[in-house]
Backbone bond lengths (Angstrom), bond angles and torsions (degrees), N, CA, C in turn:
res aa  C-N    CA-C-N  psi(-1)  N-CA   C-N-CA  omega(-1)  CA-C   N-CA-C  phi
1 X - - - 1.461 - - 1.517 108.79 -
2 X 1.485 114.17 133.35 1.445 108.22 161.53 0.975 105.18 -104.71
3 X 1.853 124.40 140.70 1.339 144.96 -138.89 1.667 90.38 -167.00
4 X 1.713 89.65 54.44 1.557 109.91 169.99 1.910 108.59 -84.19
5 X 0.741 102.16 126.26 1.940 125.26 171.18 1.772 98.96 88.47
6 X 1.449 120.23 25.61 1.813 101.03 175.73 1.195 88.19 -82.15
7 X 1.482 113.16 150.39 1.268 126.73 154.26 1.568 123.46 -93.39
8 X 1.605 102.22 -45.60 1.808 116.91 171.83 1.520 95.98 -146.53
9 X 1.771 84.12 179.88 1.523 87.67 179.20 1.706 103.35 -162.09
10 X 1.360 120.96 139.84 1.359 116.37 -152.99 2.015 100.22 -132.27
11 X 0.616 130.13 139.85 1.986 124.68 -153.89 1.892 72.65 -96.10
12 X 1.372 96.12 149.40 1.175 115.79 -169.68 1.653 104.16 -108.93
13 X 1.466 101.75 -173.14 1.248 110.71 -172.68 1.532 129.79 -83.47
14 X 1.735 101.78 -20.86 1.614 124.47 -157.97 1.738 81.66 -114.13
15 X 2.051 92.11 165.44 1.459 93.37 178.71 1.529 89.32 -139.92
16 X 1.442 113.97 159.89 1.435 116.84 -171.11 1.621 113.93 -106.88
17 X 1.146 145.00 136.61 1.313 137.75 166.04 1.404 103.96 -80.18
18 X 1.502 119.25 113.32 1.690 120.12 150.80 1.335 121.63 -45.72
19 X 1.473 124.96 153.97 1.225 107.74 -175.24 1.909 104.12 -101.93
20 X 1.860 84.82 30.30 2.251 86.23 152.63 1.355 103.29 -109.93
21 X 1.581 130.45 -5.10 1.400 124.26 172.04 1.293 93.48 118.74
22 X 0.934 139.63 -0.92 1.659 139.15 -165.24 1.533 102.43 -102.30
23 X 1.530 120.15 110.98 1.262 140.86 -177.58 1.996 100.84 -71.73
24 X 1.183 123.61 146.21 1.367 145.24 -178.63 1.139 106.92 -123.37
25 X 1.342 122.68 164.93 1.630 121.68 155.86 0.909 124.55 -117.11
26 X 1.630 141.50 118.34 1.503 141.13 176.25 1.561 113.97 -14.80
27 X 1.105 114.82 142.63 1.747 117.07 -177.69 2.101 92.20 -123.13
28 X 0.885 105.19 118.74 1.838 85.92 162.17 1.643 90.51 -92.26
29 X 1.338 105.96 167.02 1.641 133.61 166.51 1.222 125.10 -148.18
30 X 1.262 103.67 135.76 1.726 133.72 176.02 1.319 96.24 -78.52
31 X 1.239 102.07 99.62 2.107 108.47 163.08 1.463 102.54 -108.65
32 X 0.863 76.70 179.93 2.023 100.25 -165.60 1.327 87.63 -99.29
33 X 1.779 127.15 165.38 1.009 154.57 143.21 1.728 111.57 13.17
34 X 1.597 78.17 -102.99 1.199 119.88 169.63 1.690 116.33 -38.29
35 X 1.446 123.88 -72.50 1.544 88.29 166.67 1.295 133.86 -80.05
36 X 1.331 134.73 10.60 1.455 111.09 135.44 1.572 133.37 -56.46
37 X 1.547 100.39 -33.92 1.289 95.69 177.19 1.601 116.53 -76.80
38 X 1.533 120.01 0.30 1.396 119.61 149.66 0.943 148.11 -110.77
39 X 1.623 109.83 12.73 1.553 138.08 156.02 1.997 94.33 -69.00
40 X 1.474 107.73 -66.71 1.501 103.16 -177.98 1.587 121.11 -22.60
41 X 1.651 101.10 -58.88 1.278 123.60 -157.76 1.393 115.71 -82.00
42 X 1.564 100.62 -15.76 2.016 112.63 171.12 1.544 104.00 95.95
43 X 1.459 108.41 23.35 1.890 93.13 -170.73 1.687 93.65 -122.40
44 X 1.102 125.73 32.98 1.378 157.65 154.91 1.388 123.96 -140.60
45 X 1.418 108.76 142.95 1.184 126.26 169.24 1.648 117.29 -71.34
46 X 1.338 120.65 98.75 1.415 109.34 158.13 1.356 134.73 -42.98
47 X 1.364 122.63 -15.25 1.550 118.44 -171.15 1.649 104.83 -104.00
48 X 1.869 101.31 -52.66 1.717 90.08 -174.64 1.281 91.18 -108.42
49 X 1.218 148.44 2.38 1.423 134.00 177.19 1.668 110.41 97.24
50 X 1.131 111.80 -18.86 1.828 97.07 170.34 1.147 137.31 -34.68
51 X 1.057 142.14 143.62 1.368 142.82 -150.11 1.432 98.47 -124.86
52 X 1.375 111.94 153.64 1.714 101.41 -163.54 1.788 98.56 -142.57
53 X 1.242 118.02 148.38 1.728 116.69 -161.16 1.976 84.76 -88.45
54 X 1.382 130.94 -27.94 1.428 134.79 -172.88 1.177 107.93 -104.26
55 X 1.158 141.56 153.14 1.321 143.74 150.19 1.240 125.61 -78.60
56 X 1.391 112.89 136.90 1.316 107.47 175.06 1.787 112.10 88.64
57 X 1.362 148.13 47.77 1.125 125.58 -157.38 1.518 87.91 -107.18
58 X 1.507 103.65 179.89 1.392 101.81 -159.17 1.758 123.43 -84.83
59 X 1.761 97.55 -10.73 1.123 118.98 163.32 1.571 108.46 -161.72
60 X 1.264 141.60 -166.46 1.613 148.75 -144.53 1.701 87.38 -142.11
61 X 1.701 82.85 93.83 1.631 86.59 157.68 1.218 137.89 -47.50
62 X 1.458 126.30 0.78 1.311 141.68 -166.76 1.751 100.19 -109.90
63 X 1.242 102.19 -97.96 1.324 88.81 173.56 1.651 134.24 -98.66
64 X 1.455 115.09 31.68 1.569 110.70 -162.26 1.256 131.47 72.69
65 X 1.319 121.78 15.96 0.987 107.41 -177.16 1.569 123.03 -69.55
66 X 1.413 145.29 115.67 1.570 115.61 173.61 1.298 130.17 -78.79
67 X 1.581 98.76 89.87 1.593 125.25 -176.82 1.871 95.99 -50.61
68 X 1.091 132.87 -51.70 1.867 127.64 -170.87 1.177 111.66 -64.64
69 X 1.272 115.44 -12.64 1.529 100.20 -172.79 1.527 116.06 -143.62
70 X 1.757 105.32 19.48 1.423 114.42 -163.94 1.430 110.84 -133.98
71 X 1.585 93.99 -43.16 1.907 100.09 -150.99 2.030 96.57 -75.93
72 X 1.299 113.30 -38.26 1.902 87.89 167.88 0.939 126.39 -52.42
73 X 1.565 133.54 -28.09 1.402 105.26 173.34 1.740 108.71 -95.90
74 X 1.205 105.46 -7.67 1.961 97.60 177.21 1.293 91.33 -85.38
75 X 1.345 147.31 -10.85 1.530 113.24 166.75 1.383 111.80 -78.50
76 X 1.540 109.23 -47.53 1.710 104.25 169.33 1.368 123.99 -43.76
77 X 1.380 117.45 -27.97 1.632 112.61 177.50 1.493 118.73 -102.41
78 X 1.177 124.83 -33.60 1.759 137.00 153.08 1.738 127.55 -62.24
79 X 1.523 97.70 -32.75 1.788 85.11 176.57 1.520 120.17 -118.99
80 X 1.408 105.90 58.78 1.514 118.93 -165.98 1.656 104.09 -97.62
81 X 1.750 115.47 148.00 1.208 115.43 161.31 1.605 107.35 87.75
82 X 1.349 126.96 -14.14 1.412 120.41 -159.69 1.283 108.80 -88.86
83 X 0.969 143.70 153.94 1.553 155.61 151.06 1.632 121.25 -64.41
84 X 1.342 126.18 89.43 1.686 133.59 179.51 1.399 97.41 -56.15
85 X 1.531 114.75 130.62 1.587 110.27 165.30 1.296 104.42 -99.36
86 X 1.350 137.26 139.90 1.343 130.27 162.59 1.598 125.28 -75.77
87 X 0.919 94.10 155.68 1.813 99.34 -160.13 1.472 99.81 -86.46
88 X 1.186 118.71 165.36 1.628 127.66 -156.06 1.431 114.90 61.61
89 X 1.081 113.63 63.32 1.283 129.60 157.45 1.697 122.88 -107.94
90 X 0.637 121.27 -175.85 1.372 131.67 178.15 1.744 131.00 -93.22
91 X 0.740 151.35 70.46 1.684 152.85 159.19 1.709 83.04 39.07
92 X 1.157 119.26 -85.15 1.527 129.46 -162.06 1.473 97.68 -48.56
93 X 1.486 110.56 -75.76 1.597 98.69 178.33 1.749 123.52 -27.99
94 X 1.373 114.00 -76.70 1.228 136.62 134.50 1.955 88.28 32.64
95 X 1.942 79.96 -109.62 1.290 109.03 -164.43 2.346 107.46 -48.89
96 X 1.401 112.79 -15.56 1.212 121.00 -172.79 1.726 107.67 -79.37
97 X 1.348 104.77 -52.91 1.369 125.61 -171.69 1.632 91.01 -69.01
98 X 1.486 143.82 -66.61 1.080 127.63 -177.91 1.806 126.25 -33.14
99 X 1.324 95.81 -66.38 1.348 120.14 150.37 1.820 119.95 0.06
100 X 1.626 101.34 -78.71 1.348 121.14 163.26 1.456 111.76 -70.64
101 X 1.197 140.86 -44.37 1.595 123.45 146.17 1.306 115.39 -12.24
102 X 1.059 123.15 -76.48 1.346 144.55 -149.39 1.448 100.86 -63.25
103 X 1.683 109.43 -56.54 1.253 114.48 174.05 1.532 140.24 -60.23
104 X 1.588 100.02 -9.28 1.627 135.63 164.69 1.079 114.74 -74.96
105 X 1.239 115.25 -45.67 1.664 120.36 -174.29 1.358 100.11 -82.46
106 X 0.979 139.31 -30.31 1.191 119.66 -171.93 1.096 117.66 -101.63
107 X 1.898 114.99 -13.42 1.768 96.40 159.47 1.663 109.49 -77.76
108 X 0.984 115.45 -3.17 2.299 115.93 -169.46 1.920 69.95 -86.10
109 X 1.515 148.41 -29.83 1.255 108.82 177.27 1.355 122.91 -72.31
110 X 1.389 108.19 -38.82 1.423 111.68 -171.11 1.679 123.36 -70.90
């Protein structure tokens, strides 16, 4: 998998059924800018993150996903509410802003 622009990643609340029966657990992720803005545009994979040289392919050579006829509305319903950090920041920032992530998510659990 390329798992180009995560920054963090925090196990979520929901769990997914595979379609071999094997349950997962939601991950949210801190992406950068930039791949949201290429999840939007179809030159990323919304599900595993692959990155794609075309836009738009008809599914995600990686894991199947069908990016042409799926991923606008799974980004509208999967990447809601989050905060984009912009890139050129600092390690410290970085490592600060995660930090307070963390501390967000876990009061939206309680």
């Amino acid at each position: 998998m390329n798992a180009e622009g995560i920054i963090g990643a925090e196990p979520g609340e929901r769990t997914e059924t595979l379609p071999d029966g094997r349950e997962v657990q939601d991950v949210e992720l801190l992406l950068t800018e930039e791949a949201h803005k290429r999840i939007r545009l179809g030159y990323q994979c919304g599900r595993c993150m692959e990155c794609f040289l075309s836009p738009w392919p008809e599914q995600c050579r990686l894991c199947g996903f069908p990016v042409a006829t799926v991923q606008r509305e799974y980004y509208e319903r999967e990447f809601v509410g989050g905060k984009v950090l912009r890139t050129g920041l600092t390690a410290e920032e970085l490592a600060d802003g995660e930090a307070r992530l963390h501390e967000i998510l876990q009061a939206r659990r309680r």
